[in-house]
Each structure stands twice: as C-alpha cells, then as structure tokens.
N, C-alpha and C positions, 0 to 999 in steps of 0.2 A: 832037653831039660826045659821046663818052663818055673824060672825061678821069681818067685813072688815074694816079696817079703816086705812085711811091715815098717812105715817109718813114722809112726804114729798117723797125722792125717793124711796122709799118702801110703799106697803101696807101689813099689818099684817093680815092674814088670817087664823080661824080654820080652824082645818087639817079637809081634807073631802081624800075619798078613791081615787079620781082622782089624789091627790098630789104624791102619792105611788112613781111611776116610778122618777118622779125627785128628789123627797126625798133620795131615794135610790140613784142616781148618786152623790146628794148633799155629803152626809156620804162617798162614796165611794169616792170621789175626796179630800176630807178632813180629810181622816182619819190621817194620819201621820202628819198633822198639830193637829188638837185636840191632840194625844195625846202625845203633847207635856205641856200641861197644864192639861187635866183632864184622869180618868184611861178610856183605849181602851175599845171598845165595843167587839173585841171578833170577830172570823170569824163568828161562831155560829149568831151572830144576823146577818150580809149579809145574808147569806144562807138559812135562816129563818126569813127574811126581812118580804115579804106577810102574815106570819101568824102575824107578830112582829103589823107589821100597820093595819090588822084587830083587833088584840086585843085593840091596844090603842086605835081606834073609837068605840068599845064597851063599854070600861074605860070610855070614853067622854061622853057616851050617859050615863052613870049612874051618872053624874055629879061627882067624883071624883076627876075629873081632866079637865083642858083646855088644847087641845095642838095646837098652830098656829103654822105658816110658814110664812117668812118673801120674800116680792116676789119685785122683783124689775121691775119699770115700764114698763122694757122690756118681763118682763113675766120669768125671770131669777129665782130660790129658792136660796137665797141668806142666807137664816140661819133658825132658829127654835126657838121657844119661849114657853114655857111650865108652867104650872099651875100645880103642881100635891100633893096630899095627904091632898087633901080640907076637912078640919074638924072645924067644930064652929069656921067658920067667916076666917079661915087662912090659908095658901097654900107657900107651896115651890116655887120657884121661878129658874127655871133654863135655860138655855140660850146657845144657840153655831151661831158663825158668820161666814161665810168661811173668809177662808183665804183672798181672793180675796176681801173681801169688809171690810179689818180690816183698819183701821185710816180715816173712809170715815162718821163715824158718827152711822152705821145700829145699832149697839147694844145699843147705847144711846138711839137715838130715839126709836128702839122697846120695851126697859126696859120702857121708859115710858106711850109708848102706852099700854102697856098691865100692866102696874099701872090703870091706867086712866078705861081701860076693868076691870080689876080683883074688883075694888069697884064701876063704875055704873051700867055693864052689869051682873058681876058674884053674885054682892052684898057681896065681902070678905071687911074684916074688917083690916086684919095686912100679909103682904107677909113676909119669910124669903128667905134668900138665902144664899148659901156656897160658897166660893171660896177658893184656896189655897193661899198662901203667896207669890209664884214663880209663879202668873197671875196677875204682875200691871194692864191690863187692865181691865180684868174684875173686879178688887178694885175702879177704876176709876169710871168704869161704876156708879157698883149699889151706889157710894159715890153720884156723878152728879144726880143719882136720888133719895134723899134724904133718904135710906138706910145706918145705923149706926151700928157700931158695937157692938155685945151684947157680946160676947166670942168666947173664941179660942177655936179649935176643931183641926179635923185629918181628913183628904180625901185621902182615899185609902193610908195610912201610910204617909203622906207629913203634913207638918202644913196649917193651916187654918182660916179663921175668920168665924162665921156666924154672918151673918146681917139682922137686921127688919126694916120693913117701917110702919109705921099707915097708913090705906085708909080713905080717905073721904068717909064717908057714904052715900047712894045713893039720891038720890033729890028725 
C-alpha cells in the first residue's frame, strides 16, 4: 500500500526507500532542534542511516509498524510520522516537525491524518502517544486531536504524560 493523503500543504506519505537521502538531510538539519525536546539519536544512527531505513521498511513490510513522511507540496520532507509496536488493535504514536515548519500547522494536520490512516487504512482500534512536560507543543497537538491523558510517566529521565485516542472502526 502506498498511502498518500492530503493535509492541505502537506501530503503524508509511507516511507518507501527513495525517501532515504532526504530523510536523512531531514534528521540531519534538525537534529540540535529535536533535541531540545526529545532524547538525540546518536551519531551512530547518521552513520548507520542506510542500513537504519532498510530495516524500518522491512518492519513495515511485516506490519508491525507504519512509518510516513510528511512532504510538502513543493516536494520539501518536512517531518515524519510513525505508527510503531502495533499489537491487538493499538500502536504508538510518534511524531517530529522540522523546525522550519513549527507554528504553520504540519503537526496538527499530520497527527490527524494519520488518526484518520491508522483506524480506516490500518484498521487500529486505540493510538498512544508520549510526550514530555517541557514540549507544550507537542501537548497542544496530540490535545487538538482528541488524545487525553491517561498518566504520567518519564522519557529519557524528564517527566511526561502518555496519551490515548479511540479510532473509529473501519466502514
């Protein structure tokens, strides 16, 4: 399935292996923005990029997991959107925006397109997702798309909420 779907200035698109080289610019251009909010990836995954994004389309192909990219209609990779550790009906929910496209909307809209994907395309049942306490936006987000808090938790030692949504069941 290669699911593409509109989020007005963005389309959200599963990752396929042609995405590799911009994905990788993407992380790279933003890394010292990320982590400022969630824990760093690590030289190790640069450097080990290619085998990094081979593995996750083999992930994908076992259904395990979704993972898009958020593209913007100039053909720009503007952020990442991910499905991962899909078990009876329910799946993680994680999310990064570049910097460049933060208060413009991308992350709202993508959180809810890939709500929208994750219960008619994927057929899940209930998304979680984690944030720390020191990223109002990303609170903002998953709130705006109707994600509620179930408890506090810890990310990478900082405090946290995790959050669940119900899906609509598929037609």
């Amino acid at each position: 399935m290669n699911a593409a779907a509109p989020t007005g200035a963005w389309t959200l698109e599963r990752l396929r292996p042609d995405h590799a080289p911009a994905l990788l610019d993407f992380e790279r251009e933003n890394r010292a923005y990320f982590a400022r909010t969630v824990p760093d990836r690590g030289d190790a995954y640069f450097t080990e990029f290619a085998h990094r994004h081979r593995a996750l389309l083999a992930e994908q192909d076992t259904g395990l997991s979704h993972f898009h990219v958020l593209i913007t209609r100039h053909g720009t990779l503007t952020g990442r959107v991910n499905l991962i550790d899909i078990e009876d009906g329910s799946a993680e929910l994680g999310y990064r925006i570049g910097e460049h496209a933060v208060g413009r909307g991308a992350a709202t809209a993508a959180v809810a397109e890939i709500c929208r994907l994750a219960g008619s395309t994927y057929g899940l049942t209930r998304l979680t997702a984690v944030t720390t306490l020191d990223n109002p936006a990303s609170l903002t987000v998953l709130r705006r798309n109707g994600f509620t808090q179930v408890e506090t938790t810890t990310v990478d030692g900082r405090p946290g909420i995790r959050h669940e949504r119900p899906l609509a069941p598929r037609n």
